[in-house]
N, C-alpha and C positions, 0 to 999 in steps of 0.2 A: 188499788185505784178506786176511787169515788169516782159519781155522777152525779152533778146537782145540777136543777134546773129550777127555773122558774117561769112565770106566762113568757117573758122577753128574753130569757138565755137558757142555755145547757150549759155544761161544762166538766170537762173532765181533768179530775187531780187527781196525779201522785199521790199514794201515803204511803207511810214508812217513816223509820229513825233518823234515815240517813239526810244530811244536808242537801245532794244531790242525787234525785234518782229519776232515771228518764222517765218515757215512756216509749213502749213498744209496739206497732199494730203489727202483724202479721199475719198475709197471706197464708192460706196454706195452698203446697205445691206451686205452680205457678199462676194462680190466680193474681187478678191486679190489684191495686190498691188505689179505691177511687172514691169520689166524693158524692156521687149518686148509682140507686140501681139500675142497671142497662137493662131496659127495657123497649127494646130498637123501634122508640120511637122519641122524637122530638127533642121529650120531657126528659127522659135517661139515657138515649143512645145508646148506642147499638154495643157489643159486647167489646170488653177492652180486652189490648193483646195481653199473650203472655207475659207475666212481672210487669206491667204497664202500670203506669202512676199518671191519675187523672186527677185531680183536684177541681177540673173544670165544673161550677157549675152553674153558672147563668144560663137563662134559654138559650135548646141549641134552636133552629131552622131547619135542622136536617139531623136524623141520627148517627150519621158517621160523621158527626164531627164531634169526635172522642180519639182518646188515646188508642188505635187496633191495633199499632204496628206492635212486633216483640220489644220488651225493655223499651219502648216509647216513652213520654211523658209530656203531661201539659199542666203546668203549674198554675195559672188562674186563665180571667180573661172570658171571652166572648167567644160562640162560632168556632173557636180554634181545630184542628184535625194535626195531628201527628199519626199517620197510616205508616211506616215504615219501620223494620228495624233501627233500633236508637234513636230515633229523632225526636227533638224536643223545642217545644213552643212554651215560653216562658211564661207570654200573656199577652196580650191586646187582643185585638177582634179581629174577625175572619182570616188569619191567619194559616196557613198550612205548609207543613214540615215533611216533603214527598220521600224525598232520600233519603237511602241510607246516610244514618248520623248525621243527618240535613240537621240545621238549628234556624228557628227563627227567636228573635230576645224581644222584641214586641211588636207596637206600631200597630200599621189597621192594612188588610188584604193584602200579608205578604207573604210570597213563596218561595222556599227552596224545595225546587224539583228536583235536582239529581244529588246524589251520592257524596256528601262532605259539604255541600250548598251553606253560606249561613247570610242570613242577613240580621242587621244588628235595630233596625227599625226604620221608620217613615213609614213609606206609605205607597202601593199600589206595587212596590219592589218585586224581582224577581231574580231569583241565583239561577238561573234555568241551567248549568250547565253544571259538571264534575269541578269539584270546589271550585266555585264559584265564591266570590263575596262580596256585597251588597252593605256599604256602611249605613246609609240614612238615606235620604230623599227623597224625591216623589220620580213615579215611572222607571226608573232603573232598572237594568237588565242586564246578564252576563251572555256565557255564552246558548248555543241552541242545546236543548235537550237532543236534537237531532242526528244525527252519525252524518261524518264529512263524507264516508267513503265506507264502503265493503269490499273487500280484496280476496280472492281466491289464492293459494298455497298449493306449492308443487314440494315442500320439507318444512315439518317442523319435526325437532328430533327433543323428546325429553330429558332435561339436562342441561339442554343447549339453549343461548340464547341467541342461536343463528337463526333467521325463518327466509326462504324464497319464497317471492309472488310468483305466481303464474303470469303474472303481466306487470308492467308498469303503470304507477298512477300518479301523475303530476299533483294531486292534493294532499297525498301521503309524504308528512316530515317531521322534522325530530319534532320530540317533544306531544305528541299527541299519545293521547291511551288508548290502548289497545286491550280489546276482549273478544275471546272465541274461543271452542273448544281447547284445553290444555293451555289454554295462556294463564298464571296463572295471576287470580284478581281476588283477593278475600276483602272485605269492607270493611272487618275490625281487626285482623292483627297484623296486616301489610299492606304498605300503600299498593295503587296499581301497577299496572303493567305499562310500560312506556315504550314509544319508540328511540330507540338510544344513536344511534348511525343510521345512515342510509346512503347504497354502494348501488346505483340502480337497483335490479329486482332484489337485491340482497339486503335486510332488516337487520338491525343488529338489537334486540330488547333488553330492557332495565332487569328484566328477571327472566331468569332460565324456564324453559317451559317444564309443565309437569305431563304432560303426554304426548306419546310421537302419532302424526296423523297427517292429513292435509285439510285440515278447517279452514271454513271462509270467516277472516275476520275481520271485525267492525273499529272504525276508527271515531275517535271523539275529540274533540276540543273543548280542554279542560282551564281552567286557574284564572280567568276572568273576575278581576275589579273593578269594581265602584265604590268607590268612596261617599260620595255622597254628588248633592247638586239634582238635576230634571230631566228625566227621558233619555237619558245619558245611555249606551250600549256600550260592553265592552264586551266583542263578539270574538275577538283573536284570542287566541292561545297565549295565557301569559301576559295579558293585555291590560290597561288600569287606565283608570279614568278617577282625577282628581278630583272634578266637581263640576260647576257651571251647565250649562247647556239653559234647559225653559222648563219647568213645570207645568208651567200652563198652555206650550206650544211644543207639540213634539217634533215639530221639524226643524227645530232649534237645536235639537238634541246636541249631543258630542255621541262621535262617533270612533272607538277605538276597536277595526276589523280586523288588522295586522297581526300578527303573528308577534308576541314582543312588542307591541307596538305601546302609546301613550300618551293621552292628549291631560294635560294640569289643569284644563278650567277654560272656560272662554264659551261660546256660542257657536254650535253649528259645525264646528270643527271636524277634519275626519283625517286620523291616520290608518291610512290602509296597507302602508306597503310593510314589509318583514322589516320591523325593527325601528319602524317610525316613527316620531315624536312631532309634537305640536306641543306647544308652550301656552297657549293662549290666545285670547283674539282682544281686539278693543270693534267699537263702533262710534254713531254719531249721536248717539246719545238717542235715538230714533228706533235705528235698525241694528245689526249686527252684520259682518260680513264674513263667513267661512274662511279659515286657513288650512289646506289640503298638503299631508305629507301622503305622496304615493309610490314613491320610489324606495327600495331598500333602501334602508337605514337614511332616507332621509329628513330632514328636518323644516320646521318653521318653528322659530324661536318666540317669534310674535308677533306683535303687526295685525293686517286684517286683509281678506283677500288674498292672500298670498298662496302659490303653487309651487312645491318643491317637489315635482314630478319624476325624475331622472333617479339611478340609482346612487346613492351618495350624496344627493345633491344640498344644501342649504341655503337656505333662506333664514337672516337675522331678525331683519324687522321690516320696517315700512307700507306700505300699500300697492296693491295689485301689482306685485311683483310674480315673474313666472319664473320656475328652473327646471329646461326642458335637458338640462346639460348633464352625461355624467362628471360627477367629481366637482363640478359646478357652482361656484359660491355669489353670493346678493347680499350685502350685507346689508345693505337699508336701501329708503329709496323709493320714489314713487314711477310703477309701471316701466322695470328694467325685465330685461330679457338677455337670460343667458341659454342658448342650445347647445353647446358644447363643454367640452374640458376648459374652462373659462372662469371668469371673474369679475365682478361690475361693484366697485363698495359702496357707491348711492349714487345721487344723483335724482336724474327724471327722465325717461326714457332713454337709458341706454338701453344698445345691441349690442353682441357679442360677434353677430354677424354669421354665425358656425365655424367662425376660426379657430381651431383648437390651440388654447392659450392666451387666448387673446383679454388683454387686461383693459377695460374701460373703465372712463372717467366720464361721462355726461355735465351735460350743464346743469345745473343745481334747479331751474325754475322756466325749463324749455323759455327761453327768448325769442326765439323765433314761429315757433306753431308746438303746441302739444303733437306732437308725431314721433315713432320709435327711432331713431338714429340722427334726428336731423340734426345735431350739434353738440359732438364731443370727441374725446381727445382720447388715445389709446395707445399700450407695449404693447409689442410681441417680441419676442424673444425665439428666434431663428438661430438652425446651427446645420452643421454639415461634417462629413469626416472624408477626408481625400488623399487616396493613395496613385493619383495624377497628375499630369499637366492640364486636364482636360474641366473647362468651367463648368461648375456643378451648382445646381439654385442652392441659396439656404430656404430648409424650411421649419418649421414649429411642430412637427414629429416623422417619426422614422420613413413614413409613405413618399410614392416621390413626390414633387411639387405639383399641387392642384387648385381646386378653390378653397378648400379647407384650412391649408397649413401655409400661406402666404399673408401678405399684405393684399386683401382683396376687396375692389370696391366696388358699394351696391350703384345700381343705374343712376343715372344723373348725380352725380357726387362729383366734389373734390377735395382732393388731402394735398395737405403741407407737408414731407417726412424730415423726419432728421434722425441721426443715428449714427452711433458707434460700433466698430466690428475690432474682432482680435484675431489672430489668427498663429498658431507656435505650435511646436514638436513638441515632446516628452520630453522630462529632464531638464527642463529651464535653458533648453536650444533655440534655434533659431527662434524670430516673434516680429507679426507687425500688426501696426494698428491702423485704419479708417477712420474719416469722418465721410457720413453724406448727408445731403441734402438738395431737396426737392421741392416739388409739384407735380400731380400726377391726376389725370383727370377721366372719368369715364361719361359716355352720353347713353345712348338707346340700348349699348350691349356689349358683350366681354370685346367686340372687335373694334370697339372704339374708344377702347381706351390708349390714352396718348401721355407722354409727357410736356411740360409747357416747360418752353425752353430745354436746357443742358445741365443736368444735376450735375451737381460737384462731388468730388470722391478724390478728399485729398489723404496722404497720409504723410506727417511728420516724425512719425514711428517706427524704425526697422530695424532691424539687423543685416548685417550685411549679405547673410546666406540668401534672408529671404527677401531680397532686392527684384525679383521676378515674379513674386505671385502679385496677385491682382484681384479686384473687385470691381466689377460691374454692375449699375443699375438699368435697368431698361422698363419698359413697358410688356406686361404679357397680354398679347390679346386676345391667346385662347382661353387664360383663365378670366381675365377682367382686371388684373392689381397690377400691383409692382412686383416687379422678381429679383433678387438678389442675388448675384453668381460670384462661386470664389475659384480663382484657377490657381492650382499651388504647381506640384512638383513633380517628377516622375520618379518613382518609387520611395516617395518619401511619405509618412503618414502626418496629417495635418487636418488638426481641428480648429475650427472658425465659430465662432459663437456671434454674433448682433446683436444689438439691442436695436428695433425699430419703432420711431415716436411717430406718430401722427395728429393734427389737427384735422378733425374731419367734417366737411359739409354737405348733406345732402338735400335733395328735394324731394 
């Protein structure tokens, strides 16, 4: 090896025969391999860790901003600090690599604080939590470095990966990591410890423990994405955020808290519930308007303003739409309302009313007053099962008939009905059919609800067996609707299924 220099270079070469021959520096023992002497101040920073690879040397600010941690490294760049076992800062400025085998790859003031952290660049980023990952953008964040929960233990047995609490904790669920005495957790040659089942007090973890005791142990939520986009959070376990939100407005953010949860981009968004998705948002070119999934596994597909509240519930598109419904579907539409097991597929203010089942059609461009219900058309789909002669209402689930599972109308309203019913044995046995129809009207309250005039209830449909059952419509004035009753047979079993149609007006 030569060294040649001159006023404006050094330089070190190779000599030898050979075509190719490296070169070597090496440490001896575990000393680091670094690009200035630590001399823990400013100028050389403070001592690097064991095998530590610092290259860093631009002025630091601070002397621990060097490679400390063991097997660290920080390959060029500004300010940068890799303090932890394995972690490595590739280059940009102010940069710092807290966790174990944390990575930052560049950018300017970015962090991975815990344990497998990486972000890949922008700007002001933070992987705060247990792999985390942070693609690019400005403000981003994963989950908290913070622990959800600490739980006391009545068995942990070595070998086992059974554990009992000493108590129950409604924040403790799968998929969270776990560490405490005997659990076990290494940071370079096995992933963590996980929660794998949970049977009340009883844990079931991803790896068997290595020590029998009763440790209190700490819980974390881990595996937080960001892709990229502005101020974006992804604070759920398992949680990802596409992009979009505000760089310059953090209350624009996207917000993914849920557990699994996942917003793709848009403005202000937040899914919170276990398993929730947001699609995106649009606005008016002005402002932006939040679309909220808070219900398990529910959704907003896109649109703007929109609430898919309920568990299961969805929401497709359109504008200030709510879905306070389980199971509950919106499929567009401006300012529809579903509360129950229901369905509304656009329009402009429809209600679902809380009938469970109840399918609306709205008017497309409210004709008469922007208000929730005041003009549209709706099924419901009513059934009953009878092993009687005795008249039994239909209704739209198993409960008996109430306000819920009827044809039931708000104050000052009136409907048109019309409708088909079936009614047959097993076996392709006896069978008859209905038609009705109506008007049905309610004023101040369920006790004034009336019919206008005599609905009809013809049937041209029978078999001869069942030439005696029968359908009534009547007025109910304890709930407020129409009631629909089927009288069949005495010991005979007999299902009656409806379809009931309504035009509906209210004030």
């Amino acid at each position: 090896m030569t060294i040649q220099y001159d006023n404006l270079n050094s330089t070190i070469s190779a000599v030898g025969s050979a075509t190719n021959i490296p070169i070597n520096i090496q440490p001896k023992g575990t000393g680091a391999l670094q690009a200035q002497v630590a001399d823990s101040t400013a100028t050389g920073g403070n001592a690097r860790g064991a095998n530590a690879v610092d290259w860093q040397s631009f002025t630091r600010t601070s002397a621990a901003q060097v490679a400390s941690g063991l097997v660290s490294t920080i390959l060029g760049g500004a300010r940068n600090t890799s303090n932890s076992t394995g972690t490595v800062v590739a280059g940009g400025t102010d940069n710092t690599a807290g966790g174990t085998n944390g990575v930052v790859v560049g950018g300017a003031s970015n962090t991975a604080a815990l344990a497998y952290g990486s972000v890949v660049g922008g700007q002001n980023n933070s992987a705060l939590g247990i792999y985390n990952f942070i693609g690019n953008g400005f403000g981003n964040s994963g989950n908290s470095t913070s622990a959800i929960t600490t739980q006391a233990t009545t068995a942990v047995t070595s070998g086992s990966t059974a554990v009992t609490l000493s108590g129950s904790n409604a924040n403790i669920r799968v998929g969270l990591v776990v560490t405490g005495t005997g659990i076990v957790t290494s940071n370079t040659t096995t992933p963590y410890t996980y929660v794998a089942a949970i049977s009340g007090t009883s844990l079931t973890l991803s790896q068997a423990a290595s020590a029998t005791g009763t440790p209190t142990l700490t819980f974390y939520t881990p595996h937080g994405v960001v892709v990229g986009g502005g101020n974006n959070q992804a604070t759920g376990a398992y949680s990802f955020i596409g992009g979009g939100g505000d760089a310059g407005t953090a209350a624009n953010r996207n917000v993914a808290s849920g557990a699994w949860s996942t917003v793709c981009g848009g403005n202000r968004n937040t899914a919170s519930g276990l398993g929730s998705f947001v699609g995106g948002n649009g606005g008016d070119g002005a402002a932006f308007y939040p679309n909220t999934a808070s219900g398990l596994s529910s959704a907003v597909v896109c649109g703007t303003n929109n609430t898919a509240a309920a568990n299961f519930s969805i929401i497709g598109a359109g504008v200030s739409n709510n879905n306070t419904g389980l199971y509950g579907f919106i499929g567009a539409g401006i300012q529809n309302t579903v509360n129950t097991i229901a369905a509304i597929m656009g329009g402009v203010n429809g209600n679902t009313r809380s009938i469970i089942g109840n399918h609306v059609f709205p008017a497309c461009s409210s004709p008469i007053i922007s208000a929730s219900g005041v003009s549209q058309a709706a099924l419901l789909i009513l059934a009953t099962q009878t092993t009687d002669a005795t008249a039994t209402a239909l209704r739209s689930d198993p409960s008996a008939a109430g306000t819920t599972n009827q044809v039931i109308l708000p104050n000052n309203s009136a409907y048109f009905f019309r409708g088909e019913v079936v009614s047959g044995v097993t076996g392709g046995g006896n069978t008859k059919g209905w038609t009705i129809e109506g008007v049905i009207k309610r004023g101040a309250n369920a006790a004034s609800t009336a019919l206008v005039g005599a609905p009809t209830v013809t049937s041209s449909f029978a078999d001869a067996g069942a030439s005696t059952w029968t359908i009534a419509v009547t007025a109910d004035t304890t709930n407020g609707g129409l009631r629909v009753t089927f009288t069949g047979q005495a010991g005979t079993t007999i299902r009656t299924v409806a379809q009931i149609r309504t035009t509906e007006m209210t004030y």
